[in-house]
C-alpha positions as a printed NumPy array, in Angstrom:
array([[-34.568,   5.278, -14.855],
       [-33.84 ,   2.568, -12.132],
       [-30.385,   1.983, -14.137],
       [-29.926,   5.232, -13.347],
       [-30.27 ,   5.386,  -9.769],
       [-28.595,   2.126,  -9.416],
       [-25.479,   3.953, -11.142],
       [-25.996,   7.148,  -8.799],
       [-25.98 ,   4.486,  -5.37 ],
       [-22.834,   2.523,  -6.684],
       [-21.224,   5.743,  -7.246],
       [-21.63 ,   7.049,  -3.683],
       [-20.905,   3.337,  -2.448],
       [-17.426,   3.384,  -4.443],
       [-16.227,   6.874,  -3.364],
       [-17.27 ,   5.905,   0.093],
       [-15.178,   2.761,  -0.079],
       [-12.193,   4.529,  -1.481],
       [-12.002,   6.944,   1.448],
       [-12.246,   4.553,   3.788],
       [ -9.072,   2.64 ,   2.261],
       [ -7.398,   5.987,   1.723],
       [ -7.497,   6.221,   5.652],
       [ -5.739,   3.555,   6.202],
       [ -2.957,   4.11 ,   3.779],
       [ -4.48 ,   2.467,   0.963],
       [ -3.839,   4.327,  -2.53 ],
       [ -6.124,   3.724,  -5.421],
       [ -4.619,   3.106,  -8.567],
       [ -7.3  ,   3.7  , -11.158],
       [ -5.544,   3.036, -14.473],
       [ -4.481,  -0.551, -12.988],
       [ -7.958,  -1.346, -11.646],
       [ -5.934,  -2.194,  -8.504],
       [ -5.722,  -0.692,  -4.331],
       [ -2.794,  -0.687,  -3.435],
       [ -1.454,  -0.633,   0.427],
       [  1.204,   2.71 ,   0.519],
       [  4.709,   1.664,   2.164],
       [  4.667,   4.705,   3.773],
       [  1.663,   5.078,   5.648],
       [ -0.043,   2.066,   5.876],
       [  0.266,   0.32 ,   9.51 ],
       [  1.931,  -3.178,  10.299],
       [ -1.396,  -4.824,  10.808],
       [ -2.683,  -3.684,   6.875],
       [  1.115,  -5.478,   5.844],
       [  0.051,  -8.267,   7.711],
       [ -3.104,  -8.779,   5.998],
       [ -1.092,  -9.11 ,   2.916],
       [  0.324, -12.44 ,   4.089],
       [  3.18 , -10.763,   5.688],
       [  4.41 , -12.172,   9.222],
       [  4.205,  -9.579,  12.424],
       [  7.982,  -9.275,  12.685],
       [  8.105,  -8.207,   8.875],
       [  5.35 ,  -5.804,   9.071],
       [  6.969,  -4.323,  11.861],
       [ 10.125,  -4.127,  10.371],
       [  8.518,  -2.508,   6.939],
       [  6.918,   0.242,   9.242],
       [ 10.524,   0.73 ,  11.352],
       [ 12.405,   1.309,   8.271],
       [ 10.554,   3.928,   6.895],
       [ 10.304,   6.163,   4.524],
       [ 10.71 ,   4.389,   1.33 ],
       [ 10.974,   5.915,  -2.458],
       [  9.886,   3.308,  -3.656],
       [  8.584,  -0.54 ,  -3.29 ],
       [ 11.928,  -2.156,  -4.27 ],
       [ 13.334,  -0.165,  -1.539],
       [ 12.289,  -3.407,   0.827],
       [ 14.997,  -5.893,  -0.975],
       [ 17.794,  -3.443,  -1.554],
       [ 17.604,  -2.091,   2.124],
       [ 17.228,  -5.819,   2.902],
       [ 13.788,  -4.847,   4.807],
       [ 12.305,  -8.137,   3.61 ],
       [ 13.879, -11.122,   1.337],
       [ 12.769, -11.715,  -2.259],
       [ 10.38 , -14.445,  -1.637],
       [  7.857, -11.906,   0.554],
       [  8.429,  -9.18 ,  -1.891],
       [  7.723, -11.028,  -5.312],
       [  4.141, -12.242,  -3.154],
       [  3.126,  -8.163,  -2.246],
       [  5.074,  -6.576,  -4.839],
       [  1.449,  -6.201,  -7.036],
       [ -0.195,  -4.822,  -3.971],
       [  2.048,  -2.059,  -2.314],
       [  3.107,   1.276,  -3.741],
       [  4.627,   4.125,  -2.782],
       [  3.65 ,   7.587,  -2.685],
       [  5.836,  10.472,  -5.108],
       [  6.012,  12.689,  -1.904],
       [  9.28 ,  10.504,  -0.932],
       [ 10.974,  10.21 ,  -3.721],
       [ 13.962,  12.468,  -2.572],
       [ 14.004,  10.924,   0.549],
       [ 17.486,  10.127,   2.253],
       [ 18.156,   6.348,   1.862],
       [ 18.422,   4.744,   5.231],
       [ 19.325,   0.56 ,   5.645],
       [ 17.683,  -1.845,   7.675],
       [ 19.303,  -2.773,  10.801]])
């Protein structure tokens, strides 16, 4: 019985956490067991909590929309380096995958 209403509390405590990230542009992935921060709508300061410097983040958030995360090397938004240290903890979302491409300036 008390396994049971542990189970019932961590429920509510996980769906509660989830919509909190979900608000600020963080997508669940379930099958990977991973959170992921979404290219296009998370804000520069989430980017920056990934280890990515201010004038990056910016610069991720300015070249928006992206159809997907390796969008940020060939649009030469960030270099290689940055990317291969996020790359496991940004996504994007299908909504922009027909997007028109834009480079960053």
């Amino acid at each position: 019985m008390k396994g049971g209403i542990f189970a019932f509390f961590a429920g509510i405590g996980v769906a509660a956490t989830i919509g909190a990230l979900r608000s600020k542009g963080f997508a669940p992935r379930v099958a990977a067991g991973l959170t992921t921060l979404d290219l296009n709508s998370g804000d520069a300061t989430s980017f920056q909590a990934l280890g990515i410097d201010p004038e990056l983040a910016d610069r991720i958030v300015e070249n928006r929309p992206y159809r997907n995360k390796l969008e940020l090397i060939e649009r030469y938004v960030i270099g290689k380096v940055d990317y291969d240290r996020i790359k496991h903890r940004i996504s994007t979302d299908a909504g922009h995958a027909n997007d028109p491409v834009r480079v960053a300036g």
